[in-house]
C-alpha positions in Angstrom: 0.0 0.0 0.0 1.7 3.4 -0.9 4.3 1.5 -2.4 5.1 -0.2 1.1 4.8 -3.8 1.3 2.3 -5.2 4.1 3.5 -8.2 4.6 3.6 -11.5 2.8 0.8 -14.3 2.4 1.8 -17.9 1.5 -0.8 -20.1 -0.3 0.3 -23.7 -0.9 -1.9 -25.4 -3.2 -2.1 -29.0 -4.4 -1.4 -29.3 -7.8 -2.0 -33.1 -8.1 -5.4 -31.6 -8.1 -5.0 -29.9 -11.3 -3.6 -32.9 -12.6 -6.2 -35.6 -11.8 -9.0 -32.7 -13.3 -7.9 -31.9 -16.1 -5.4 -35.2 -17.3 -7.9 -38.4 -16.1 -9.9 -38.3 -19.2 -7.2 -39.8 -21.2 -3.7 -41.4 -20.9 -2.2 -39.7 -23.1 -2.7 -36.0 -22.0 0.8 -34.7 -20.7 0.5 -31.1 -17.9 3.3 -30.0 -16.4 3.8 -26.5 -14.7 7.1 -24.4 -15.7 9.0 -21.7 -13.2 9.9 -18.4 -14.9 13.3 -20.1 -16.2 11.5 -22.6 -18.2 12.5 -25.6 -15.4 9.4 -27.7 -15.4 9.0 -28.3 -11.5 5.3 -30.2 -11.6 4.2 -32.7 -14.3 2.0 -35.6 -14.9 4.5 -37.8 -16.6 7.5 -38.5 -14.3 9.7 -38.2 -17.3 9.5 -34.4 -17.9 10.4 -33.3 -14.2 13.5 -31.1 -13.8 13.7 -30.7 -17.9 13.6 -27.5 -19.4 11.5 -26.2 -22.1 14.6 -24.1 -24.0 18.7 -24.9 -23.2 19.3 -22.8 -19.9 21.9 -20.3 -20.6 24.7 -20.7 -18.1 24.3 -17.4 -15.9 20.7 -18.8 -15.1 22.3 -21.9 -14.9 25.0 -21.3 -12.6 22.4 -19.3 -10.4 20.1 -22.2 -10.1 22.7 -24.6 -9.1 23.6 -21.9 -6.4 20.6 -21.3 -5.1 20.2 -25.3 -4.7 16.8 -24.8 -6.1 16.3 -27.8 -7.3 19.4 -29.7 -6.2 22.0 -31.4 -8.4 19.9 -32.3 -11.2 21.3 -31.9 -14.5 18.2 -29.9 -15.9 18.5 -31.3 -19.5 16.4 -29.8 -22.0 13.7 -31.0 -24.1 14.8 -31.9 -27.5 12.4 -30.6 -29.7 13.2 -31.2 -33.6 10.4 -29.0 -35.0 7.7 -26.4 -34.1 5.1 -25.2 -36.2 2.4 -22.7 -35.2 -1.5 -24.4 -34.4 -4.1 -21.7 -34.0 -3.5 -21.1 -30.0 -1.0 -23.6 -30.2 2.2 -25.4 -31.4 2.8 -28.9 -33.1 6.3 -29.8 -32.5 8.2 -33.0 -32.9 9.8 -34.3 -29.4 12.9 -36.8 -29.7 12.2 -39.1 -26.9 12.5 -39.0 -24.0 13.1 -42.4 -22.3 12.6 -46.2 -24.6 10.3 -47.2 -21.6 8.2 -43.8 -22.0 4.8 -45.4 -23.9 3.3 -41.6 -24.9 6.5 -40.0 -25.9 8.0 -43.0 -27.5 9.8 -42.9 -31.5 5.8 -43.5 -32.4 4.5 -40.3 -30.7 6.8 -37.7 -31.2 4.7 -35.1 -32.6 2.5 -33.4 -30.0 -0.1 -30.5 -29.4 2.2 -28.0 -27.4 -0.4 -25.3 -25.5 1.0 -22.8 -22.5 -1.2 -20.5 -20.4 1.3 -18.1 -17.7 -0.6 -18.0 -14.4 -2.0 -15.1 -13.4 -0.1 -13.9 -10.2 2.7 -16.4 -10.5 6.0 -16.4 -12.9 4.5 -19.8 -13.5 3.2 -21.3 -16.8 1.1 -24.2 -17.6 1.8 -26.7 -20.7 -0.6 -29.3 -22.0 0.6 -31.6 -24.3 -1.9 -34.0 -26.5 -0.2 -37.1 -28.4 -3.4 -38.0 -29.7 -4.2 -38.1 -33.7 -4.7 -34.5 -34.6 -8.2 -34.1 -35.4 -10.5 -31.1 -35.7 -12.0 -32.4 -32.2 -8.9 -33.4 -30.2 -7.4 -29.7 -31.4 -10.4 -28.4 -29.9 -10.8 -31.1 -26.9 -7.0 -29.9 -26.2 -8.0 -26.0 -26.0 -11.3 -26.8 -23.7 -8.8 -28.5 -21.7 -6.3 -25.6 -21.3 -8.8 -23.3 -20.5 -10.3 -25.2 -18.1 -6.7 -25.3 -16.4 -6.8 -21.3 -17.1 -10.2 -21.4 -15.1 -9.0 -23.1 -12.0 -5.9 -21.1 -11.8 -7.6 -17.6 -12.2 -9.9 -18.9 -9.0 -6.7 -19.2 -6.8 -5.8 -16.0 -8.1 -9.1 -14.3 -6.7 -9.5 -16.4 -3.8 -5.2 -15.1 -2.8 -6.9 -11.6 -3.6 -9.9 -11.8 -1.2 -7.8 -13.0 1.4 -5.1 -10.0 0.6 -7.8 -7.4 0.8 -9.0 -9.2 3.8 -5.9 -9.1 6.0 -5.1 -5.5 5.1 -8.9 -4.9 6.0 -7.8 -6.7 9.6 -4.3 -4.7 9.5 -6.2 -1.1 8.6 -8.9 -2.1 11.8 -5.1 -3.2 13.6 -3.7 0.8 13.0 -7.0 2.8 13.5 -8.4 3.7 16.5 -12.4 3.0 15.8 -13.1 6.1 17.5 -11.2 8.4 17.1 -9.9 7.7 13.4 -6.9 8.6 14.7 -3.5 6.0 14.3 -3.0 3.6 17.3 0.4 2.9 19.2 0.7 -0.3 17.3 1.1 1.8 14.0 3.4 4.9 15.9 5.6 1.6 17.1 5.9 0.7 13.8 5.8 3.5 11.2 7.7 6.6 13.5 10.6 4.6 13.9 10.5 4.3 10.3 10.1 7.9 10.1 13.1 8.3 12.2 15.7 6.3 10.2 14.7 7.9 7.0 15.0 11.0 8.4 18.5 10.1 9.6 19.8 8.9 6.3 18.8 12.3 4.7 19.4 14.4 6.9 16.5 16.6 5.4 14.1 17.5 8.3 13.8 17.2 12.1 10.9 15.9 13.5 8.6 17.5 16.1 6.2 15.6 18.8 3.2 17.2 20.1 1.4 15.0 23.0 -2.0 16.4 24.4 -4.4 14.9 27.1 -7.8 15.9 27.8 -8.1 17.9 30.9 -10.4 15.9 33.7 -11.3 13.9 30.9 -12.5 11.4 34.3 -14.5 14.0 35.4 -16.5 14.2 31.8 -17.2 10.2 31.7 -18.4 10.5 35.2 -21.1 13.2 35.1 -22.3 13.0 31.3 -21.5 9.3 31.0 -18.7 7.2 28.9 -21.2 7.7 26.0 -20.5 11.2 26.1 -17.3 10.2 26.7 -16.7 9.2 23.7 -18.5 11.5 21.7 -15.6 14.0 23.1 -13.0 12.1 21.7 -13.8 11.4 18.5 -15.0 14.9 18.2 -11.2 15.9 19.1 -9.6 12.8 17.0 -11.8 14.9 14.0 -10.2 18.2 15.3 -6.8 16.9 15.0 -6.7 15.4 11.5 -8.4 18.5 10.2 -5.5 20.7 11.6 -2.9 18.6 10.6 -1.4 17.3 6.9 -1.6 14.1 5.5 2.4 13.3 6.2 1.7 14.4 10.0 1.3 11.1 12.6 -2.2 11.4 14.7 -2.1 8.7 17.1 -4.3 7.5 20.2 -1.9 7.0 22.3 -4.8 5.3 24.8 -7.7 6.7 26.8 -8.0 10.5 26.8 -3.7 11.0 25.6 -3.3 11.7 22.4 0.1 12.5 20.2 1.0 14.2 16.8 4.3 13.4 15.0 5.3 15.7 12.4 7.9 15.9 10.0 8.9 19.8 10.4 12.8 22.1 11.3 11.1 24.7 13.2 9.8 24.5 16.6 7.6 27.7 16.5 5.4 26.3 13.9 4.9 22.8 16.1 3.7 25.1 19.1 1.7 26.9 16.7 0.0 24.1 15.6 -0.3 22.6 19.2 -1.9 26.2 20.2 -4.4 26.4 17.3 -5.6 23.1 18.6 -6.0 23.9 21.9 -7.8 27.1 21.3 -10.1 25.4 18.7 -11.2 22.4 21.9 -11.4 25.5 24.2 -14.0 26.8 21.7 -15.9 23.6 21.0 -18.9 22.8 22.2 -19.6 19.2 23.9 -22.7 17.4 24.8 -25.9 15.2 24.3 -28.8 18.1 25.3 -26.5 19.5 28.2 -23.8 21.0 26.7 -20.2 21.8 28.4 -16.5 22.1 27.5 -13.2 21.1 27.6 -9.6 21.8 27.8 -6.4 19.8 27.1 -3.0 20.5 28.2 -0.1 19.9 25.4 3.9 19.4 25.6 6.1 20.0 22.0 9.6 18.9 21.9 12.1 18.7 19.4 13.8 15.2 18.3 17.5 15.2 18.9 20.1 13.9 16.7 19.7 10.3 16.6 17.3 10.2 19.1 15.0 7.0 19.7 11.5 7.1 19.7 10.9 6.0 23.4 13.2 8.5 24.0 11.3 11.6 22.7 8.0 10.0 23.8 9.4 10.3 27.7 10.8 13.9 26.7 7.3 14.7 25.1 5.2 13.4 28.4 7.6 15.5 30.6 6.6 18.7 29.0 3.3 17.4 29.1 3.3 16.7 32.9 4.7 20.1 33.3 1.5 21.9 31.7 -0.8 20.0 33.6 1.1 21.2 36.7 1.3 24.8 35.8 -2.5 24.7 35.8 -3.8 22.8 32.7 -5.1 24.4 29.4 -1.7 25.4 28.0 1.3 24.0 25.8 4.5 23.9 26.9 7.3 23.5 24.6 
């Protein structure tokens, strides 16, 4: 999201499944799935595992053999004497492979050759057909393939429901439900983040504003936590309005709240810090009986280097220090 990578979701399917569908009907249908090198890693016929469609070149080679992806085998590729174009397809001639292989014997060499790339994947699926080539076996073959192109474009939409499911449960993870404002399990994550690339260029400071509602106990217990609530989220809207989309509104928990923002110049953060306050002081709160409230505000500075658990204790200091000099007031 934003060019920032969410995690990573693993889906292991059985492809035997694919093979029993769509090669039962008749012995001699060949599938086989191919990686993005051409090495054919799956396959109904034992025959044509670990060959590869074209001759590897030998940087791919020497990188496979490496990696150990696919051990010591010699990766040998399929000898194929001719290819000729067949509407979605290729006829080729295959020299065989094995004298104990019955469907790709001296007999059987020339084949129906289809492919189909998976969506999603660097993967690609073959079907070969051995039969005689007859208007209806061509078109038996492309049924075939396309039924294979059906299954796999299923586990491509089911891996997408379940990617826009988890970041649905990772958005719900980083929001306060409330408020709309970030939680601390998002500030842990992305303001340390913020930090480092802030470190590397060396192109802005960063400034922390923490605020917390003044006898925000006092509110729940005469108007009720429904009221309650309706205060915060009415200041978890008063925040994001005064603040730009690269600034860091966070929930902190309860009634403390905290804005990171990317900025050199301290006078503007107390600016901002002010405006808020003065725009609470203003607001009216209440179901029928109306009131107000007040929140108190520290601003520091980051320092060089300075870790985030650091400037949070810095931040709450200043905090504490407004609270103590009488409430309703930022101190910087």
């Amino acid at each position: 999201r934003g060019g920032r990578t969410l995690g990573v979701v693993v889906v292991k399917f059985p492809l035997i499944l694919l093979e029993r569908s769509l090669i039962g009907a008749r012995s001699d249908d060949v599938f086989a799935v191919a990686d993005s090198n051409g090495v054919i890693f799956d396959a109904s016929q034992k025959d044509l595992l670990l060959r590869t469609l074209t001759p590897l070149r030998d940087r791919i080679r020497d990188t496979i053999r490496r990696n150990r992806q696919y051990g010591n085998a010699a990766l040998k590729a399929l000898e194929i004497v001719e290819r000729k174009n067949l509407g979605s397809g290729q006829l080729i001639s295959l020299k065989p492979l094995s004298s104990h292989n019955k469907l790709m014997d001296q007999e059987s060499q020339r084949l129906i050759y289809q492919s189909q790339p998976v969506p999603g994947t660097q993967w690609t699926v073959i079907a070969w057909d051995g039969a005689a080539f007859t208007h209806d076996d061509i078109g038996r073959n492309m049924v075939v393939t396309f039924l294979a192109f059906l299954i796999v474009f299923a586990v491509f939409i089911l891996i997408r429901q379940r990617k826009l499911f988890l970041e649905s449960v990772y958005d719900n993870a980083i929001r306060d439900p409330l408020t709309g404002l970030y939680t601390r399990l998002y500030a842990n994550e992305e303001v340390p983040r913020l930090m480092r690339r802030h470190d590397e260029r060396g192109d802005s400071n960063i400034a922390a504003i923490f605020f917390d509602i003044d006898h925000f106990k006092k509110v729940n217990d005469t108007f009720g936590h429904g009221v309650g609530d309706d205060v915060l989220r009415d200041i978890g809207g008063i925040l994001l309005a005064e603040t730009r989309a690269i600034d860091i509104a966070i929930r902190l928990g309860g009634e403390e709240l905290a804005l990171i923002m990317p900025i050199n110049d301290l006078k503007i953060a107390i600016d901002v810090a002010e405006r808020i306050r003065r725009k609470i002081e203003k607001t009216t709160f209440g179901r029928g009986s109306t009131f107000q409230v007040t929140i108190s505000g520290g601003v520091v500075m980051r320092e060089p280097l300075e870790k985030m658990d650091t400037l949070f204790e810095r931040g709450d200091t200043k905090l504490y220090q407004a609270k103590e000099q009488g409430r309703n007031r930022i101190i910087s």
